[in-house]
Backbone as numpy.savetxt, mean C-alpha at the origin, in Angstrom:
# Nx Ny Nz CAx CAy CAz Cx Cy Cz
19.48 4.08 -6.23 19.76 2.85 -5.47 20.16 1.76 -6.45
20.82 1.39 -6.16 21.92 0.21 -7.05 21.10 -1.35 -6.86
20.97 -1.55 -5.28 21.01 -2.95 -5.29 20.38 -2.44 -3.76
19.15 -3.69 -3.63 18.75 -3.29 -2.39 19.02 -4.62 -1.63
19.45 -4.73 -0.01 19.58 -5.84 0.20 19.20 -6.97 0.46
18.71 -8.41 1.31 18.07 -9.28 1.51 17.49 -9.61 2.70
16.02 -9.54 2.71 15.65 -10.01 4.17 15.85 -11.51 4.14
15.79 -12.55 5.51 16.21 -13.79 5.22 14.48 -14.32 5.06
13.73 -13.55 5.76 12.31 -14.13 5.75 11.38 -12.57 5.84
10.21 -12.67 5.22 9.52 -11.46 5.06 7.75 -12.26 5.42
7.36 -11.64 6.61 5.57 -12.13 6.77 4.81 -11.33 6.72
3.51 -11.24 5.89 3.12 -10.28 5.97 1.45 -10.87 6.67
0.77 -10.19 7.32 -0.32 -10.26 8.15 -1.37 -8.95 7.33
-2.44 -9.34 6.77 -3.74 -8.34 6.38 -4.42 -7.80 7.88
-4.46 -6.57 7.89 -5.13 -6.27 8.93 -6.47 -5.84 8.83
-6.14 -5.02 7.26 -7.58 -4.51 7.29 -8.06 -4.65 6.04
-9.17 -5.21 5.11 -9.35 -5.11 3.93 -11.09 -4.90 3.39
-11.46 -4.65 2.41 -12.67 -5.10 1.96 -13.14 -5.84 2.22
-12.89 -7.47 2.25 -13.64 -8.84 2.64 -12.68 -9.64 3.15
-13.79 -9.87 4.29 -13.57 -11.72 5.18 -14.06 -12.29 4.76
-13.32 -13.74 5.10 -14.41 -15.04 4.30 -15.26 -15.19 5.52
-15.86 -16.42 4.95 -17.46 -16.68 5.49 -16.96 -17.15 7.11
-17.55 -17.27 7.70 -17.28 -17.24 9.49 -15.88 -16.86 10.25
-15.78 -15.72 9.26 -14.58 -14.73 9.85 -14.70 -14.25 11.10
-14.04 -14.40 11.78 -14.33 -13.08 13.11 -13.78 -11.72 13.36
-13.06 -11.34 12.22 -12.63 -10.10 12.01 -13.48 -9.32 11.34
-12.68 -7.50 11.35 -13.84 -6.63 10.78 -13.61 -6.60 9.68
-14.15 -6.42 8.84 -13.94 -5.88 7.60 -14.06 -4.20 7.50
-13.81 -3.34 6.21 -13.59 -2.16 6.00 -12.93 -1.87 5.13
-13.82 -0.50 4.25 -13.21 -0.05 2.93 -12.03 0.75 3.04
-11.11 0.20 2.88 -9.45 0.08 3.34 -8.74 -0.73 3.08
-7.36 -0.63 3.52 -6.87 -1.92 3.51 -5.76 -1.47 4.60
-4.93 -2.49 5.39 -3.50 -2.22 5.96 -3.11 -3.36 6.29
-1.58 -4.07 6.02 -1.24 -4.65 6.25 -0.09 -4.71 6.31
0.62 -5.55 7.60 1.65 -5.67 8.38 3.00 -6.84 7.85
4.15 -6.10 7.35 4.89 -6.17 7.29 6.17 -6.78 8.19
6.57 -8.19 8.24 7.59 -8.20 9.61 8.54 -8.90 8.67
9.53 -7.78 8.45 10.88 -8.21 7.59 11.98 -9.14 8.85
12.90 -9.73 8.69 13.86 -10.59 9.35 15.01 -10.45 8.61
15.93 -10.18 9.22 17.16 -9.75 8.31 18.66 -10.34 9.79
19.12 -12.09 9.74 19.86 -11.96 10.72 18.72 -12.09 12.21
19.47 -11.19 13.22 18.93 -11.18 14.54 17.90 -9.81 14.49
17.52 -9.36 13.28 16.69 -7.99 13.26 15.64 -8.04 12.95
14.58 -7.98 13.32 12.72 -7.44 12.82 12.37 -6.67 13.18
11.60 -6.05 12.00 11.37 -4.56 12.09 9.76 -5.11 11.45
8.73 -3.93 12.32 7.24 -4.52 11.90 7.00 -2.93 11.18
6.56 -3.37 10.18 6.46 -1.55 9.05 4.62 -1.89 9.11
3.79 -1.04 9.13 2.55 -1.33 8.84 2.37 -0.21 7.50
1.78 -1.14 6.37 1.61 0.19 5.31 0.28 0.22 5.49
-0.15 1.55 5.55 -1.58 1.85 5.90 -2.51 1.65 6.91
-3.62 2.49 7.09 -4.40 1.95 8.51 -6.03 1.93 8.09
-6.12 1.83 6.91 -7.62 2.09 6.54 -8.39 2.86 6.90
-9.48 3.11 7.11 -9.99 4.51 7.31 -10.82 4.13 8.80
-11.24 3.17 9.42 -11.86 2.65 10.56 -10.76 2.24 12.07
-10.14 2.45 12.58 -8.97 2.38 13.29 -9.19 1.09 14.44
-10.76 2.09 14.74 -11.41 0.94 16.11 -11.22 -0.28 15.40
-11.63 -0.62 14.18 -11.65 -2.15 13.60 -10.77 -2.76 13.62
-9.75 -1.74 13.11 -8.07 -2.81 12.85 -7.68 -2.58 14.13
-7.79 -1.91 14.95 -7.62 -2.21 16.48 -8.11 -3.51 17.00
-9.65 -3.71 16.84 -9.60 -4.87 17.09 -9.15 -5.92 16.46
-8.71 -5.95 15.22 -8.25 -6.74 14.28 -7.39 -7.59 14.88
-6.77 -6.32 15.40 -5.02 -6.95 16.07 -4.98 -7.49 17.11
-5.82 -6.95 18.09 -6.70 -7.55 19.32 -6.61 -9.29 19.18
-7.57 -9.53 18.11 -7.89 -10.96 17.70 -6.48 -11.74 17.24
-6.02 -10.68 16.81 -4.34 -12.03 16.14 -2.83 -11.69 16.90
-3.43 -10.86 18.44 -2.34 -11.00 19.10 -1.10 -9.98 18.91
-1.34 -9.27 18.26 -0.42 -8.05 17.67 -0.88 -6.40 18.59
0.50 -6.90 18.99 0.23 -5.21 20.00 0.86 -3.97 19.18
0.14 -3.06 18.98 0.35 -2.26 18.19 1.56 -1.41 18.83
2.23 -1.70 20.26 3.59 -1.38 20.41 4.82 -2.02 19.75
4.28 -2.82 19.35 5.66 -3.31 18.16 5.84 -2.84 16.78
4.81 -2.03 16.56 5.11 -1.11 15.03 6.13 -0.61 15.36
7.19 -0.87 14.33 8.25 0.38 14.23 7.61 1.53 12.88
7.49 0.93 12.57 7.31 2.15 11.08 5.68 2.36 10.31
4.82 3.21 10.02 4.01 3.53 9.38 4.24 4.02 8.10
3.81 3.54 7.01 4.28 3.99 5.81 2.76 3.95 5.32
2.53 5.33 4.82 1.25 5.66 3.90 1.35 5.76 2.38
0.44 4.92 1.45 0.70 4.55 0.28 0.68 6.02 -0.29
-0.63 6.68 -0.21 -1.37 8.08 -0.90 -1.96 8.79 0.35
-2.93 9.63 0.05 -3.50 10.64 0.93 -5.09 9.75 1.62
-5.72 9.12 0.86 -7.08 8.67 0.55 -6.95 8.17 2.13
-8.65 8.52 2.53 -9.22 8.54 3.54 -9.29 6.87 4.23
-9.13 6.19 2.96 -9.73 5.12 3.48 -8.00 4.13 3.60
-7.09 4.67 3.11 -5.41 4.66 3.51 -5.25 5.13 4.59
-5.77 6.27 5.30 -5.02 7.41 6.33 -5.72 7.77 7.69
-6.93 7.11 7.58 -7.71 8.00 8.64 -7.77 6.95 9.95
-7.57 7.79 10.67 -7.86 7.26 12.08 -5.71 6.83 12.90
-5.13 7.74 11.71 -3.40 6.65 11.95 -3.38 7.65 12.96
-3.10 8.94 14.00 -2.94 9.46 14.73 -3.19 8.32 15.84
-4.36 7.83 16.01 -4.91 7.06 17.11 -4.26 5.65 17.06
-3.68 5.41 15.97 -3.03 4.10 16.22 -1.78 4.09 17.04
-1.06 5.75 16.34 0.09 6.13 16.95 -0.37 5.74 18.53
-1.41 6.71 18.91 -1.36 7.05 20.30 -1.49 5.59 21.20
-2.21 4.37 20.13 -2.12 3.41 20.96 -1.25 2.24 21.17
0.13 2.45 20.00 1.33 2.38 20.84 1.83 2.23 22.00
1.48 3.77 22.50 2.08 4.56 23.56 3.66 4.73 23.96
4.19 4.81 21.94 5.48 5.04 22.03 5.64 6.77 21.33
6.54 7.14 21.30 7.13 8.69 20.92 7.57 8.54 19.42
8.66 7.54 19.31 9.54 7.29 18.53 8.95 6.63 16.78
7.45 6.28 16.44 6.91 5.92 15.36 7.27 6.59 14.39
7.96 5.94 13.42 8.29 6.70 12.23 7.25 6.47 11.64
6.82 7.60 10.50 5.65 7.81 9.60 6.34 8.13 7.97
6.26 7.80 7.55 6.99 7.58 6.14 6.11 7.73 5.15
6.10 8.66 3.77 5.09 9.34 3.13 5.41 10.01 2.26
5.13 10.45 0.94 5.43 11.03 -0.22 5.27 12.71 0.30
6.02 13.53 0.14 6.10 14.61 0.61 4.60 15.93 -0.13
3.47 15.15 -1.09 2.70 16.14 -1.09 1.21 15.50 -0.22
1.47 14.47 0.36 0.52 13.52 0.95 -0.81 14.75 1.80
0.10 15.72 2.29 -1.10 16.57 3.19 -2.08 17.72 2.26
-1.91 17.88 1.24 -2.05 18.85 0.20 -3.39 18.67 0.30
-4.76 19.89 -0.33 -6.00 19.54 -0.42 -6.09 18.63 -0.86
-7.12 17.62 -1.62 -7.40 17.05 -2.32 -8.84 16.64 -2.22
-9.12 16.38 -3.58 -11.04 16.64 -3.54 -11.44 15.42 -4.86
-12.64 14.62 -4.72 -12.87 13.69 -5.60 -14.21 15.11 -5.88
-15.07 14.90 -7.41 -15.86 15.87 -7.94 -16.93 15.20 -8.17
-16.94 14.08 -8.52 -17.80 12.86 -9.06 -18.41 11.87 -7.54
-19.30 11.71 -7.98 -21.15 12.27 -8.15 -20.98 13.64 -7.56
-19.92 14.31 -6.59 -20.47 15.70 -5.93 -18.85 15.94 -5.67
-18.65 17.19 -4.77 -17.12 17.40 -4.36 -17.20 17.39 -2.76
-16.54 16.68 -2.74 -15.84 16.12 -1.00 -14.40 16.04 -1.18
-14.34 16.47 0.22 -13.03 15.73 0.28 -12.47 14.29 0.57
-11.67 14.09 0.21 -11.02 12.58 0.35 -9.70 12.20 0.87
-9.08 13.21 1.09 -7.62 13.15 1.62 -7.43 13.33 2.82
-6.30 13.33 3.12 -6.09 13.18 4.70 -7.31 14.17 5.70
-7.83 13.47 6.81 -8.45 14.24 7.78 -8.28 15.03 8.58
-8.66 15.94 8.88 -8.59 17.21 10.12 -7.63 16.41 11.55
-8.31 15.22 11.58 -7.93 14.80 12.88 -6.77 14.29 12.82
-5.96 13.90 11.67 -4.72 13.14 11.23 -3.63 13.70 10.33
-3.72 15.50 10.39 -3.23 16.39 10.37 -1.77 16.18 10.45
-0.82 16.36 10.05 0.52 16.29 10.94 0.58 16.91 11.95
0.15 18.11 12.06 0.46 18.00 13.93 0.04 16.91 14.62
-1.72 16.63 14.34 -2.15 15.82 14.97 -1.04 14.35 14.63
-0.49 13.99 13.86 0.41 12.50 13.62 1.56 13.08 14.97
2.10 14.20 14.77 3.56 14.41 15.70 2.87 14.43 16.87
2.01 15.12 17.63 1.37 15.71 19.09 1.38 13.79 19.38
0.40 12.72 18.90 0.63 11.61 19.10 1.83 10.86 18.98
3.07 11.12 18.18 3.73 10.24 18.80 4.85 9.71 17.24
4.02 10.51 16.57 4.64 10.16 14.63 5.71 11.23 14.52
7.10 10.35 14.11 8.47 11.08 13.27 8.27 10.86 11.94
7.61 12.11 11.44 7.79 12.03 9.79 8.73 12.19 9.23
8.98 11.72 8.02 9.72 11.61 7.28 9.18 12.04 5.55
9.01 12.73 5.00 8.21 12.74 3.59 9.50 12.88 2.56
8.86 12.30 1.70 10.47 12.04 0.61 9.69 11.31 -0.38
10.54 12.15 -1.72 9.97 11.81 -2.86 10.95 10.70 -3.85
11.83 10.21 -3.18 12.96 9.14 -3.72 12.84 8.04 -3.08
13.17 6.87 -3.07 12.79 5.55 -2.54 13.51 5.96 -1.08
12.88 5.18 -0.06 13.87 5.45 1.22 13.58 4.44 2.45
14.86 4.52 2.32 15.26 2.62 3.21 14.21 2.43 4.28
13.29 1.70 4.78 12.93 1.38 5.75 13.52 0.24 7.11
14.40 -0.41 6.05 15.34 -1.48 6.92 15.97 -2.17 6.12
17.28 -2.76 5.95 17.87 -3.49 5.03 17.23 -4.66 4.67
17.21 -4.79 3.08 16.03 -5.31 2.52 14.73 -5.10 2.10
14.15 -3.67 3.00 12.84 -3.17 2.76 12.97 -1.65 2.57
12.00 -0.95 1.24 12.51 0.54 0.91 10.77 0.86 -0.06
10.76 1.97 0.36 9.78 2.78 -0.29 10.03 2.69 -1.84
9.09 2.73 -2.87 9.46 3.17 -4.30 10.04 4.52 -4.53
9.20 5.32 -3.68 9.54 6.86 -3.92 8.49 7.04 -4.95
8.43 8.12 -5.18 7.62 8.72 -7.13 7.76 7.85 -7.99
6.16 7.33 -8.47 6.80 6.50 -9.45 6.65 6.80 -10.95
7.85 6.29 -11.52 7.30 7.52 -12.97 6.24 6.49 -14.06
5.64 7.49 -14.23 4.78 6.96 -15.29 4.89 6.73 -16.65
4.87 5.79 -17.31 5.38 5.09 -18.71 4.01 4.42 -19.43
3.18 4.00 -19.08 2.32 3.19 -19.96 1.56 4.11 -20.36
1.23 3.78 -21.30 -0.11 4.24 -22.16 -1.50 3.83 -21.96
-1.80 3.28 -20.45 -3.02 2.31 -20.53 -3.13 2.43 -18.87
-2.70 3.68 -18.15 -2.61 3.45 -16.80 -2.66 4.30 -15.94
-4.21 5.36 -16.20 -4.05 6.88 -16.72 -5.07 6.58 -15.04
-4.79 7.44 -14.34 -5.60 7.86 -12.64 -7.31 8.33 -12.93
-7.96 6.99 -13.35 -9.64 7.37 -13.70 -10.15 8.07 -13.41
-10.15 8.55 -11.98 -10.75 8.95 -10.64 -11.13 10.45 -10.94
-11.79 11.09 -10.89 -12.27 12.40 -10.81 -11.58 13.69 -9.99
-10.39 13.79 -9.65 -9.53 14.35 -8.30 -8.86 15.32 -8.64
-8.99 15.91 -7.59 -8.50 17.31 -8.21 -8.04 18.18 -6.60
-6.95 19.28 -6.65 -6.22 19.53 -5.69 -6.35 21.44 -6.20
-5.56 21.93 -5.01 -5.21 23.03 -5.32 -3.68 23.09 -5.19
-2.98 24.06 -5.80 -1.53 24.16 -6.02 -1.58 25.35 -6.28
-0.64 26.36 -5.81 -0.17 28.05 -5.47 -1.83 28.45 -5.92
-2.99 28.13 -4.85 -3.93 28.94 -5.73 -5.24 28.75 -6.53
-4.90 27.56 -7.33 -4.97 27.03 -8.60 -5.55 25.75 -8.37
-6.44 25.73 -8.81 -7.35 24.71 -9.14 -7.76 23.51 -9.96
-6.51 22.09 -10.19 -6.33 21.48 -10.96 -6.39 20.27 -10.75
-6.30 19.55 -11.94 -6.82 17.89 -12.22 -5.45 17.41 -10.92
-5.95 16.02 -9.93 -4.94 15.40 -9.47 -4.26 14.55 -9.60
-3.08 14.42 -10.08 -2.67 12.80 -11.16 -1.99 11.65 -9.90
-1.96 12.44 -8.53 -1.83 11.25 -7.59 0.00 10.60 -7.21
0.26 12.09 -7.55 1.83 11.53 -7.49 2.35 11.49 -6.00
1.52 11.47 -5.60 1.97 10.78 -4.25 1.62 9.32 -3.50
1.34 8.83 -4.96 1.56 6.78 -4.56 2.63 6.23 -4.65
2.74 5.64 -3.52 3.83 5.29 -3.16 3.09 3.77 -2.92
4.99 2.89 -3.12 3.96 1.55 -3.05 5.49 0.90 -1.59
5.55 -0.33 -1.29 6.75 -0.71 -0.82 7.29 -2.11 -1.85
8.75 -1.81 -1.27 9.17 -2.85 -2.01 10.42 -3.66 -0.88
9.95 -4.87 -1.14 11.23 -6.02 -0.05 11.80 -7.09 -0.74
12.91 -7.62 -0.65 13.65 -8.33 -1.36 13.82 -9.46 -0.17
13.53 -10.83 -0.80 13.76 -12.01 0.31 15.15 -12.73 -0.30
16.02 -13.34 0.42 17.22 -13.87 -0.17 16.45 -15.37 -0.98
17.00 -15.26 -2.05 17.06 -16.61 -2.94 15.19 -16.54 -3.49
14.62 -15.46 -3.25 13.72 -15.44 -4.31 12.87 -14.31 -4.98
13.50 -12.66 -4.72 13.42 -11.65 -5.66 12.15 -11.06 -4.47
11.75 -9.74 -5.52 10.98 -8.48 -4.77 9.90 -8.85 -4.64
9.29 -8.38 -3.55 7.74 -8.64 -2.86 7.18 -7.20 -3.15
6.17 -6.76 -3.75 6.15 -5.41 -4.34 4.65 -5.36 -3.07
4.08 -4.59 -2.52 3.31 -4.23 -1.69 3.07 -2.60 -2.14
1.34 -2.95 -2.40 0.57 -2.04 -2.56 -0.69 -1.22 -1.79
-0.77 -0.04 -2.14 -2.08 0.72 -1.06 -2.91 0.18 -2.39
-2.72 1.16 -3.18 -4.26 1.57 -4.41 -3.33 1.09 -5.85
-2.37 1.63 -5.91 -1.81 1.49 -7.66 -2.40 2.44 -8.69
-2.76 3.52 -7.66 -2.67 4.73 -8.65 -2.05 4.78 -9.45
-0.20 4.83 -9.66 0.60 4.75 -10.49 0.28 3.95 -11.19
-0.56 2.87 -11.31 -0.68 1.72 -12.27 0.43 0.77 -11.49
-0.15 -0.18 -11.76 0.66 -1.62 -11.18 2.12 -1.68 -11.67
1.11 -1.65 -13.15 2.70 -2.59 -14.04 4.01 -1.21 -14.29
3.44 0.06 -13.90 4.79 1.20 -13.84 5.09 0.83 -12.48
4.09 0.33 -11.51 4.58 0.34 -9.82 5.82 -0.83 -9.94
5.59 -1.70 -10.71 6.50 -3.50 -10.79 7.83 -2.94 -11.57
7.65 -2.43 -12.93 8.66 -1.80 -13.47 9.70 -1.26 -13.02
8.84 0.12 -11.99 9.64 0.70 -11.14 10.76 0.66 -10.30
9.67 -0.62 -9.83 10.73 -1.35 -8.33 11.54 -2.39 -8.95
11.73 -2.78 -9.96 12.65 -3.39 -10.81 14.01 -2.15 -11.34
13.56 -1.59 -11.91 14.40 -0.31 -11.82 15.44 0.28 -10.50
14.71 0.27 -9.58 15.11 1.01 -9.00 16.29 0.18 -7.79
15.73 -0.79 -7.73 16.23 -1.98 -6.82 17.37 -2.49 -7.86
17.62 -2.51 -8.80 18.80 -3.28 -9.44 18.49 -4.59 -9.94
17.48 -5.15 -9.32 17.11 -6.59 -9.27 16.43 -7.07 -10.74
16.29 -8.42 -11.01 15.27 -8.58 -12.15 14.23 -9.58 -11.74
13.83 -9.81 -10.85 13.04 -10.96 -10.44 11.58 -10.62 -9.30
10.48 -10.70 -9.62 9.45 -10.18 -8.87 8.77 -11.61 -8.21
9.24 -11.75 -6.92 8.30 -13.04 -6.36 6.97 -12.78 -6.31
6.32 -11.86 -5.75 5.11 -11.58 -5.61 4.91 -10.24 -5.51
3.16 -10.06 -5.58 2.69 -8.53 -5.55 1.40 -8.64 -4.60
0.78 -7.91 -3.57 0.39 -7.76 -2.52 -0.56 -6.40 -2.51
-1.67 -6.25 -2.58 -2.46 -4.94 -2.37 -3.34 -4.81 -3.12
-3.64 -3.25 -3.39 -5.28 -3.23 -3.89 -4.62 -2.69 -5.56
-4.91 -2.79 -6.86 -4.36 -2.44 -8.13 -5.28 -1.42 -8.78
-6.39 -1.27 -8.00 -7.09 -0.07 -8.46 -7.65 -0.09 -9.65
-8.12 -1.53 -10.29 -8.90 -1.86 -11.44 -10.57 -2.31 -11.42
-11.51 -1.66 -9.83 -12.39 -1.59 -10.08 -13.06 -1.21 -10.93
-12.92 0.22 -11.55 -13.62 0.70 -12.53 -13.20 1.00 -14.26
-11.73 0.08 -14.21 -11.31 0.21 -15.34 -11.86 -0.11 -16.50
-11.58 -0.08 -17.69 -12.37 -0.67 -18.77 -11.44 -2.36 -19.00
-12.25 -2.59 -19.69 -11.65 -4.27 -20.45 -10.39 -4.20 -20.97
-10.12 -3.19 -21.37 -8.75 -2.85 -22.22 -7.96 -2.85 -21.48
-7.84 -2.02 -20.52 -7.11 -1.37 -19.49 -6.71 -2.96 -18.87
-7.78 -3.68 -18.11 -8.25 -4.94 -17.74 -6.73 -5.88 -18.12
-7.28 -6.20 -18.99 -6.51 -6.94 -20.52 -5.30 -6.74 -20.45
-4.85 -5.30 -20.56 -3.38 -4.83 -20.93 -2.38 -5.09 -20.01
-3.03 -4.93 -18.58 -2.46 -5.07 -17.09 -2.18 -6.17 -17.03
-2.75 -7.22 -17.09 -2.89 -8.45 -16.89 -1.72 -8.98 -17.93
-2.22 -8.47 -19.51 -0.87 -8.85 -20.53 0.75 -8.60 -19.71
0.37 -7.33 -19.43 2.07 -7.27 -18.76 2.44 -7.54 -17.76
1.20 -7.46 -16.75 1.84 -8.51 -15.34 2.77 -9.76 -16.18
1.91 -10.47 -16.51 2.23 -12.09 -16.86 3.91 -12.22 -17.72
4.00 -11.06 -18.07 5.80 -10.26 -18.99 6.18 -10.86 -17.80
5.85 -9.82 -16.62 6.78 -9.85 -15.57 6.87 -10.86 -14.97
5.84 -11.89 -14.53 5.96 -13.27 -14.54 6.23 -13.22 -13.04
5.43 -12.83 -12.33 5.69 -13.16 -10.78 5.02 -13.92 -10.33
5.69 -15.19 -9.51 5.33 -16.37 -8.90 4.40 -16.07 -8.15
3.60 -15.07 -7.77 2.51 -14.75 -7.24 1.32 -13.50 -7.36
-0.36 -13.23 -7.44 -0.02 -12.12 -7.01 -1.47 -12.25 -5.80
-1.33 -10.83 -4.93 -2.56 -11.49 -3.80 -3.39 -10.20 -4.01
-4.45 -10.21 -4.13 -4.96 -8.93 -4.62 -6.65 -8.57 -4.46
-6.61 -6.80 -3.65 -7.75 -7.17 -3.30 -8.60 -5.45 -3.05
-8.88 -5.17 -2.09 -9.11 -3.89 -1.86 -10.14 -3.05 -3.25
-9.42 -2.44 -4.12 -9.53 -1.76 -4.97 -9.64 -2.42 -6.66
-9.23 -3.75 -6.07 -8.94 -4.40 -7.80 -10.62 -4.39 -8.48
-11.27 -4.89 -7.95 -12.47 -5.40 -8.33 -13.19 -6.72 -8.67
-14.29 -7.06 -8.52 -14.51 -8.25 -8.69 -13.77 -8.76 -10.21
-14.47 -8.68 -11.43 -14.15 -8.49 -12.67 -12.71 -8.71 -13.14
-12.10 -7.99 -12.50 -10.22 -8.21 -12.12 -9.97 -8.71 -11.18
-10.21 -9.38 -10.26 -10.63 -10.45 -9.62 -10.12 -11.90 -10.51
-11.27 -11.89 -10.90 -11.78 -13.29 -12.31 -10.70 -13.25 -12.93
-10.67 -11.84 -14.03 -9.23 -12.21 -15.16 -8.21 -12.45 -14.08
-7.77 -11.79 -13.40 -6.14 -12.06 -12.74 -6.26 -14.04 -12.41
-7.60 -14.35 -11.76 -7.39 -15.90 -11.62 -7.26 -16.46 -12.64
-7.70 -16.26 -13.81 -8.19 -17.00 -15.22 -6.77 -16.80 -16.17
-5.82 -15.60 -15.87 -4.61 -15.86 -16.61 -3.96 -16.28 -15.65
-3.75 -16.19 -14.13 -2.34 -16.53 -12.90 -2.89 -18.05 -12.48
-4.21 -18.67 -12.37 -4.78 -19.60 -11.85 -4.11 -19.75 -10.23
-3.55 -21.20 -9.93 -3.17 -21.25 -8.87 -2.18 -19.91 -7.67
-1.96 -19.14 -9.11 -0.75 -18.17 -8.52 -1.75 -16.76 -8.22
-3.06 -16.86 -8.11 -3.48 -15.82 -7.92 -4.34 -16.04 -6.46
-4.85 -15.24 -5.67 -6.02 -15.29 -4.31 -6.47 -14.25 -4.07
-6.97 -13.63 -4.04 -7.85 -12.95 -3.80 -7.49 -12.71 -1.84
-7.26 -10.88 -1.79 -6.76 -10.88 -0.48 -8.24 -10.87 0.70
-8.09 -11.19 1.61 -9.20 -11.15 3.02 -8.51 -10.44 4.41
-9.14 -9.91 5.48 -8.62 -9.76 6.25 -8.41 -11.06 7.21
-7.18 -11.21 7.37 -6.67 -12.36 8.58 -6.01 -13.24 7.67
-5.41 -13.23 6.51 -4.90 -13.48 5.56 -3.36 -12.85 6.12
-2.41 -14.67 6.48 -0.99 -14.39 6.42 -0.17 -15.12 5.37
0.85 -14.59 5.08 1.63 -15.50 4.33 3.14 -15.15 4.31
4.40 -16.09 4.33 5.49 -16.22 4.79 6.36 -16.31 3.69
7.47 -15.28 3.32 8.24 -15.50 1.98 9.67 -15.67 2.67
């Protein structure tokens, strides 16, 4: 992809996250999903990336802010993780449209197993199966190259990995022909949207890939050189200080006028991201909108 094109306005709405502030009336939940409404001209298209793992909640979520879940056009799942994927069959069904596109890295359904403290599974659920996504009402699509969601808005696709400091902590592990091996998570996928007259809005599930290969990426791949903001969870709960440090060093390279961040980052990364971005950083909540 050469050059991706311009939405005239991009809003995005938190539906589901880790924390509400104090006399919230929404649910909270270890998850995250949030709603996407690109504007391009006379066109909006509502993409939801992710549904967190509680459905009833962000059902009511939406309940509370007026959003009928018949106006999703598109579902886009970052990774496989339970707390990304579970319960999206039932969102489909409460639509009560046919036509939901489901958009997804093509090894997204594969086993997958965390080992640490014990072995469970963690990846997609029995109940959210692809049959179970199609029988409700989901047109998949799985693809491992960036892929248009609407002019102006496009998947990363695979993102390749380059840093030395941005290695998948997590304990995970899959089977493949058989075979029983470490999982490096190449099926994070992040989104990326371009607003006219002020550069890419990078939107994240987890940042498995690491952030700063996810920002890189979508710089790469989009043609563009300019990152307005970054949106999602960066997956630096349990990182070390270094790791911490290094992320943060190269966000600030990239120099984006924003970033909102929350889910998976951690408290700790939390703090540094405010203490080097200050005003340009917040900390995400559910019921949290904002207009680019």
């Amino acid at each position: 992809m050469d050059k991706i094109a311009s939405l005239d306005s991009l809003k995005v709405t938190v539906l589901a996250e880790d924390s509400v502030l104090y006399e919230s009336p929404y649910l909270g939940q270890h998850g995250i999903s949030l709603l996407l409404e690109g504007t391009s001209g006379k066109n909006t298209k509502r993409i939801l990336v992710d549904v967190g793992q509680n459905s009833q909640a962000l059902l009511y979520n939406m309940k509370l802010m007026d959003i009928s879940p018949a106006t999703i056009d598109t579902i886009v799942l970052t990774h496989c993780h339970y707390d990304h994927t579970q319960g999206i069959a039932n969102v489909i069904r409460k639509t009560g449209r046919s036509d939901v596109a489901v958009v997804a890295h093509t090894d997204i359904f594969r086993p997958h197993f965390i080992t640490k403290p014990y072995l469970r599974h963690v990846g997609i659920m029995p109940g959210d199966s692809r049959d179970e996504i199609e029988k409700a009402g989901g047109c998949i699509s799985l693809c491992k190259d960036p892929f248009t969601l609407m002019p102006g808005i496009t998947t990363t696709g695979e993102v390749k990995r380059e840093t030395d400091f941005e290695e998948v902590e997590l304990a995970l592990e899959t089977i493949e022909n058989g075979v029983y091996k470490k999982d490096l998570m190449l099926d994070d996928i992040s989104v990326i949207a371009k607003v006219k007259g002020k550069g890419l809005v990078i939107i994240t599930g987890c940042s498995h890939a690491g952030i700063v290969n996810i920002a890189r990426h979508s710089l790469r791949v989009t043609g563009d050189d300019r990152i307005e903001g970054i949106a999602g969870g960066l997956h630096l709960v349990d990182a070390s200080q270094h790791r911490v440090k290094r992320t943060i060093e190269e966000l600030a390279r990239l120099a984006p006028a924003w970033i909102y961040a929350g889910h998976c980052t951690g408290f700790e990364a939390q703090v540094e991201l405010y203490l080097a971005f200050k005003e340009r950083f917040a900390p995400l909540h559910t019921g949290m909108q904002f207009t680019i």
